[in-house]
N, C-alpha and C positions, 0 to 999 in steps of 0.2 A: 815468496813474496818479495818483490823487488824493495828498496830504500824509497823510492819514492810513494808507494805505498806504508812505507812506516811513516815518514814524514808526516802525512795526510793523516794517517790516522791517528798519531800524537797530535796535530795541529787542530784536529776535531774533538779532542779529549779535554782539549784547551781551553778551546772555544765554548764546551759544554759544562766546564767547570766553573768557569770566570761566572755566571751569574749565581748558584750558590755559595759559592766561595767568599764573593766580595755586597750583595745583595739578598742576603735567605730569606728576610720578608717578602719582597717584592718577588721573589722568582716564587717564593710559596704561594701566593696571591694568585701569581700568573696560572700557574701550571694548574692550580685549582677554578680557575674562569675555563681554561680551555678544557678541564675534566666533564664540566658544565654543557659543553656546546654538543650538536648533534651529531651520528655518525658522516654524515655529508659536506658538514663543515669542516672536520678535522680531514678527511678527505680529498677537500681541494686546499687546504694547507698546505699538507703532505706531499702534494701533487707540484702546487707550486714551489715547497723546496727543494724536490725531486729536478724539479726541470731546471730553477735557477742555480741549481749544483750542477747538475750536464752541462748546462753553457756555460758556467764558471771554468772546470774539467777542461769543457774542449778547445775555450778562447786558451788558458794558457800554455796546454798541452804541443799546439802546433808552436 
């Protein structure tokens, strides 16, 4: 695994931590509305963080 993928994936640990860390109500809120929503829903979520991750990737990779 190259450094730039440690990077990335420390920098995604980060990112994922900051809102129980510093918010546990409100991320337990959250995470609990979205446990609520339908398979389809979380679906095109997923989908749209998936794709605005790719173009995030490839804008700063070149």
């Amino acid at each position: 695994m190259s450094e730039s993928w440690l990077i990335a994936l420390g920098l995604l640990l980060l990112m994922e931590g900051i809102g129980p860390a510093l918010f546990p109500r409100q991320w337990r809120a959250a995470v609990s509305e979205l446990s609520r929503q339908p398979d389809a829903m979380l679906r095109r979520i997923g989908g749209a963080l998936v794709t605005a991750g790719a173009v995030i990737m490839y804008i700063f990779s070149r």
